[in-house]
N, C-alpha and C positions, 0 to 999 in steps of 0.2 A: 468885789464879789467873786468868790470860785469859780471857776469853768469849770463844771464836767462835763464829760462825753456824751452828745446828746440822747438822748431815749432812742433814735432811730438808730444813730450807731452802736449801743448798747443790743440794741432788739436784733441787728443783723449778726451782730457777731452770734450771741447765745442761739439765734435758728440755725448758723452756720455747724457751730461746736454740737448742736445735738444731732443737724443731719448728717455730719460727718462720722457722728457715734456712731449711727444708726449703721451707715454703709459700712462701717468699721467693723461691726457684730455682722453684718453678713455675710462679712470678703471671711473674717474669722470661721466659720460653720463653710463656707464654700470658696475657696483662695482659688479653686481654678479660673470663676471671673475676672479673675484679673487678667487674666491674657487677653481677654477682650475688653476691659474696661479700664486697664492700668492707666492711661493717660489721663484721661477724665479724672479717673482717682484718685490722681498725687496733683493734679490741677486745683481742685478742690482744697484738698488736703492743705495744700501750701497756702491756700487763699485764706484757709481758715486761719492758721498760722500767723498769717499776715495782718487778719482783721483782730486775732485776740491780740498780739503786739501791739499794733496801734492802740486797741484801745487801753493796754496800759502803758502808756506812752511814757506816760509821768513818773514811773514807779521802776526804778530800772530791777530792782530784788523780782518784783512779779514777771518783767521780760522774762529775766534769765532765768526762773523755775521753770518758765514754758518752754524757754526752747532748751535748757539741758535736758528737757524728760522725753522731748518728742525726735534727737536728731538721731537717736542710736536707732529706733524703728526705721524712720525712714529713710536711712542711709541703708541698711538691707531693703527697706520697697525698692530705693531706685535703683539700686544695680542687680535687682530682679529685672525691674523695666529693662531695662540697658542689654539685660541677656538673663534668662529663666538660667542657665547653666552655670554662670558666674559666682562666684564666693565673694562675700563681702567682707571678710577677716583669713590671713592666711593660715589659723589657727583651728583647727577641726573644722575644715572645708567639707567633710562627709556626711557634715549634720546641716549642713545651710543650705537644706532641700528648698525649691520653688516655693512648695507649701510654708515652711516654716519662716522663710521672709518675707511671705505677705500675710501672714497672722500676725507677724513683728509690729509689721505696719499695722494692718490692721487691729489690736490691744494698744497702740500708739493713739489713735484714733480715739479709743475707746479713753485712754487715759487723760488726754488731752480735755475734755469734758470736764472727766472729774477735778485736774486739777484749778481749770479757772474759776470752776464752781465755788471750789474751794475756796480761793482768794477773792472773790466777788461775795458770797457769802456774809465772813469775815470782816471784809474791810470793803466798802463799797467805796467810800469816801477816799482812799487812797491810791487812790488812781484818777485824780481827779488834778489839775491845774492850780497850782496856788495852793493847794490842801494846807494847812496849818495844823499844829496840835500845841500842848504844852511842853515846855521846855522840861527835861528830868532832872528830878531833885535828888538828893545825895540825902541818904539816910543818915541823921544825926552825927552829918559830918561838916570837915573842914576841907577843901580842897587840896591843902598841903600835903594833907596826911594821908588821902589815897591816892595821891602825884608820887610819892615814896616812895606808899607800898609797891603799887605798881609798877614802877620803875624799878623795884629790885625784882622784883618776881617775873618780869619781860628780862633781865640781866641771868637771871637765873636760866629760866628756861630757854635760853637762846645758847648757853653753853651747853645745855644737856643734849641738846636739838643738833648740837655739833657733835657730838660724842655718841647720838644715836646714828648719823648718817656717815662719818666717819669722813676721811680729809675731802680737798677740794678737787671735784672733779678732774681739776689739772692737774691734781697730781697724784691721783689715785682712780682705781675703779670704782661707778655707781653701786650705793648701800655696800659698803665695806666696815660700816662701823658697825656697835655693839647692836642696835636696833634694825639694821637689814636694811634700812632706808625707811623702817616705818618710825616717824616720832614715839619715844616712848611713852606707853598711857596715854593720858591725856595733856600730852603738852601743847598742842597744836591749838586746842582750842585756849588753855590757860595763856598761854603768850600771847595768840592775838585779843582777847577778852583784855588784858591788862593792859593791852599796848591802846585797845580802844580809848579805853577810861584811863587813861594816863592820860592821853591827846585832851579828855574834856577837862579832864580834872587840871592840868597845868594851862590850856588856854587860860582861864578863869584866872589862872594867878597876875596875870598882868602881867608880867617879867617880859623884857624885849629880847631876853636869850632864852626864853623855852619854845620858843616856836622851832629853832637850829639844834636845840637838843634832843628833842619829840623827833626830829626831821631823823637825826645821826642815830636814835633809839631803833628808827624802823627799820634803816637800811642795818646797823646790826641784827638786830633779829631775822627778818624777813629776807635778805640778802646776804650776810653771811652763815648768820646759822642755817639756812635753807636754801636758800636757790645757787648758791655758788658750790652746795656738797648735792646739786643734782635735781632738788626738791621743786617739783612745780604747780598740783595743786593747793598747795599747801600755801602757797605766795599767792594764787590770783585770788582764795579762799579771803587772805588777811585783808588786800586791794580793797574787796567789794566789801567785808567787814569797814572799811576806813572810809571809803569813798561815799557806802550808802546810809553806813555808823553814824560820823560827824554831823549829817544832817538831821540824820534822826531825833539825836540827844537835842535840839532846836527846834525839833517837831516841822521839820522841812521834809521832804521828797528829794530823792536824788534823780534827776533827769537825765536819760544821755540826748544830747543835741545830734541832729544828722552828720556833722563832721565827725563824734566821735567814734561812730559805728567803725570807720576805718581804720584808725587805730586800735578796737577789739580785735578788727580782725586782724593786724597787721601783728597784734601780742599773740593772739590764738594759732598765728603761723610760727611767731618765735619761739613760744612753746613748743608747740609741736616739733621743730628741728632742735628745740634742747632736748628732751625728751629721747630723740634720736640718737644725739653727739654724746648726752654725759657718758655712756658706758666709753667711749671710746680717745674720749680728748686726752686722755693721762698718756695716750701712746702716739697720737699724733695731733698735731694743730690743724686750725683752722683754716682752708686757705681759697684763695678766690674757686677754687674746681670745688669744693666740697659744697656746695649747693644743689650743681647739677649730678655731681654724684647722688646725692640721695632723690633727686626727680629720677636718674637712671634706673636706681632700686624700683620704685615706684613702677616705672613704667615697664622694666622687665617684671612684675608681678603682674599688670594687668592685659600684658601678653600673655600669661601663663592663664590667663581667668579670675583673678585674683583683683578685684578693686580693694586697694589696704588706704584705710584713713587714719592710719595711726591709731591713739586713744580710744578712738569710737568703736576701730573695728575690732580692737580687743576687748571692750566693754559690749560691742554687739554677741560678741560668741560666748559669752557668759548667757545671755537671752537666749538665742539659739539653742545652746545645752542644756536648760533648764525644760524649755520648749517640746526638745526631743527626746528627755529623758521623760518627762509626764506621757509623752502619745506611744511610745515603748514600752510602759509600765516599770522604768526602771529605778524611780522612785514612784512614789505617790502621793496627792494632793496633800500638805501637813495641817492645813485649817488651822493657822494660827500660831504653830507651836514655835515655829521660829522665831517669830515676835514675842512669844514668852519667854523664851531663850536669854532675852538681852537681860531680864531680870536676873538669871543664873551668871550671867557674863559681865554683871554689874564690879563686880570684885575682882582687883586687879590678880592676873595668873596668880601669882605668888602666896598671895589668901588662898585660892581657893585653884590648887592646879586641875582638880576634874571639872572648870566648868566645860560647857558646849565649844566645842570649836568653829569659827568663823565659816558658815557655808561656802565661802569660796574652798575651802579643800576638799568639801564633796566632790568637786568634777575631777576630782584624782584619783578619788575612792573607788570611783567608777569608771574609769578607764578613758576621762572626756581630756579634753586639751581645752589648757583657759592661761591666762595670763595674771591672772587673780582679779579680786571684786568681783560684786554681785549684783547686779544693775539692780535700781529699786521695782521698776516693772517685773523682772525674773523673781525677784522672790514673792512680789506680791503673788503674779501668778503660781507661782509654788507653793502656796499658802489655799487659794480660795481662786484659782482660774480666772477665766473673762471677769467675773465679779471682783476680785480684788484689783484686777487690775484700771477698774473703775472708784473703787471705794478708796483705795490706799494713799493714792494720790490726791484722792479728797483731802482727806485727815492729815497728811501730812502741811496740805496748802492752806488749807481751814487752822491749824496751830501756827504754822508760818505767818498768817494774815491774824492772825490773833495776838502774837505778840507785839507786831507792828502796831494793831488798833490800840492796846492798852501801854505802849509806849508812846504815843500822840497824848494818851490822857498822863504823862509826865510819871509816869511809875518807872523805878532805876529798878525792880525785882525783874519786870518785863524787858528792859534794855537789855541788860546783862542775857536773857535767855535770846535775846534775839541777837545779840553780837555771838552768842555762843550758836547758834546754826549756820549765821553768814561763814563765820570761821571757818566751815567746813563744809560749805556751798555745794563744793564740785565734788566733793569726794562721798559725802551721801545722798548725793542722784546718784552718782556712778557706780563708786563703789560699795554701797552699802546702806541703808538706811539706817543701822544701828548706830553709824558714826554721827549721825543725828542725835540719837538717842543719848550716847556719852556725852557729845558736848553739853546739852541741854543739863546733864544730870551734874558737870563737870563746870556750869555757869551756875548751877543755885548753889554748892559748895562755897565757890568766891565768893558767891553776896555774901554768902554768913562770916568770909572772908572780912569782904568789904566793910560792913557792919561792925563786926569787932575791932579794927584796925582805927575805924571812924571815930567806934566809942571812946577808944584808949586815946588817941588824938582831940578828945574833944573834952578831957577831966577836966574840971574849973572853968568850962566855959559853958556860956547857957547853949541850948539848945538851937540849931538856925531855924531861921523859919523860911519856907518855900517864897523866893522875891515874887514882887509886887506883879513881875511884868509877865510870871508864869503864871500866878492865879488871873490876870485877865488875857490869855490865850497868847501873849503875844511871843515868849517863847527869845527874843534876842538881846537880853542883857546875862549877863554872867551872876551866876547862883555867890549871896550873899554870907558865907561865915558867920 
């Protein structure tokens, strides 16, 4: 039988997540409480945190929506705690007033609601112990034949992914290639979506060499075309695409166990000093001082006032800008229009070079200091204020937890959509929500990829039929030809 989370633990987290909104909409309308309640506040705060974590234990894709969307807010709460005068990003340190990093927090607060709602919603069941679903069937195909495809098309875009990011960090400067260090288009989600379904599609084959080929496929793509020219959410994006992919297409949950936490975070530090290093390693090596050198960096920064978290606190000052450009009237609320945008932005530059440009060069336009990206909180607020910053993250969690539910019911239209958002995990909480929006549009393309390559693989032979073991839930034998 299943284990879910009992109704008690269920019932405390959802009173925790609303009372935490609630304080959340008030610290917002009145931040100077917080000088006298900051402690309490982020006590709370974290408990809640804690208790929606736990209770998706089972479901490591719903952990990590929660806490990528909640630590950019509360990483400016605490080092308001820590000092009202303090900057949380070295980057437009004149706008990371008191006030505005504890509305941070506080819309963090707010968001955090929506998004579990979201994924509770959705998927109740998948968060749950033992969860089962159906194994995904292959549209009127053969396994072989989108082991191929796929494998040319991860061959393919893993050369172009080099030629966008330009050589290897060691031996050149970070984004020196033709793409600036951004994949060009849509390759990011095309290469890891193929690399997914390559992994099902060639297990299935039975061959006791495609497991070391699948193995030597990733570290191509994902480590030469990308992380060796610099590239790092783009790698933990494919990881979580792979790690929580594979069980999916099984109708399994991916779990992380308490020893694993350690090793996230022991990768989330090594990122972060790659992230650091690549602009610099082509001019010098690595050597046992270069560690504490960059704690020095650090530490002479938070002598100046400056708490710098790397990533975060340049993705926090994207919030902050957004934040103080609304309470200055230096732009004004768009209700929407940005998110209509992505439909004008759908067509690559080259169709169509007047579409909209990416909101992160608005903080240019106006005179703000950003690193680029556009946190998915800041623009929601740029859109529709406290309210969107509630609602957006619904919708996004609510489609999230939706494609998961109708990939349990064994649909490969839904897989593909849902390896196509993993793929780009970190980079649309962070930077962007439309990079959501591409991959999504950039995995229903491949099916019909998928689909045709299937067909033509599949002339003169009958049609498969869904195995035995997935029409009765069971989800663990290999799909039948």
């Amino acid at each position: 039988m299943t284990a879910s989370p009992s109704q008690l633990e269920r019932g405390i987290a959802i009173t925790g997540l609303l009372f935490n909104a609630l304080i959340g909409a008030h610290l917002y309308f009145e931040p100077a409480l917080f000088t006298y309640f900051g402690t309490p506040v982020l006590i709370l705060g974290l408990a809640v945190i804690a208790l929606t974590t736990r209770l998706f234990r089972y479901n490591v894709v719903y952990q990590s929506r929660v806490l990528l969307l909640v630590v950019i807010g509360y990483w400016a709460g605490f080092v308001k705690w820590i000092d009202p005068e303090a900057a949380f990003s070295p980057l437009g340190t004149e706008v990371q007033t008191f006030d505005i990093g504890v509305q941070m927090l506080a819309l963090t607060n707010i968001a955090l609601l929506g998004a579990a709602a979201g994924l509770m919603v959705a998927g109740r069941k998948l968060y749950s112990e033992g969860a089962r679903g159906v194994s995904i069937t292959f549209p009127y195909s053969s396994s072989q034949c989108l082991f191929v495809f796929c494998t040319v098309i991860v061959l393919i875009t893993g050369a172009l992914s080099a030629r966008s990011y330009g050589p290897s960090v060691l031996e050149g400067g970070y984004a020196e290639g033709e793409g600036k260090g951004q994949l060009l288009g849509n390759l990011q989600s095309m290469g890891v979506i193929c690399l997914v379904v390559a992994w099902i599609a060639g297990l299935r084959l039975r061959h006791p060499w495609t497991k070391y080929f699948l193995a030597a496929l990733t570290v191509y793509y994902l480590g030469w075309g990308i992380f060796i020219r610099g590239g790092r959410l783009e790698v933990l994006g494919g990881i979580l695409a792979l790690t929580a992919g594979l069980p999916a297409a099984r109708g399994k949950l991916m779990r992380l166990r308490w020893y694993h936490y350690a090793g996230v975070i022991l990768l989330a530090i090594f990122m972060e000093a790659w992230g650091t290093l690549r602009g610099t390693l082509h001019e010098q090596s690595i050597t046992s001082e270069t560690g504490s050198d960059i704690l020095v960096g650090y530490k002479a920064l938070q002598e100046a006032g400056i708490y710098h978290a790397g990533t975060i606190s340049a993705i926090a000052t994207t919030f902050s800008n957004t934040l103080h450009m609304i309470a200055h009237q230096v732009v004004h609320f768009r209700y929407g229009s940005s998110y209509f945008d992505y439909l004008l932005r759908t067509p690559p530059e080259f169709m169509y070079p007047g579409r909209p440009p990416s909101l992160a060069w608005m903080f240019d336009d106006y005179g703000y200091q950003a690193l680029g990206g556009f946190f998915e909180l800041a623009e929601a607020y740029l859109n529709f204020g406290i309210f969107g910053c509630l609602v957006i993250p619904f919708l996004v969690s609510w489609f999230l937890s939706t494609c998961y539910r109708k990939t349990f019911r064994g649909s490969f239209f839904w897989y593909v959509v849902l390896i196509a958002m993993l793929s780009v995990f970190f980079r649309g909480a962070w930077y962007q929500t439309f990079a959501f929006y591409k991959a999504v549009v950039t995995g229903m393309i491949l099916y019909l990829g998928f689909w045709v390559a299937a067909q033509l693989g599949a002339r003169g032979r009958r049609p498969p039929v869904a195995d035995e073991a997935a029409r009765k839930n069971l989800g663990d034998e290999p799909e039948r030809a």
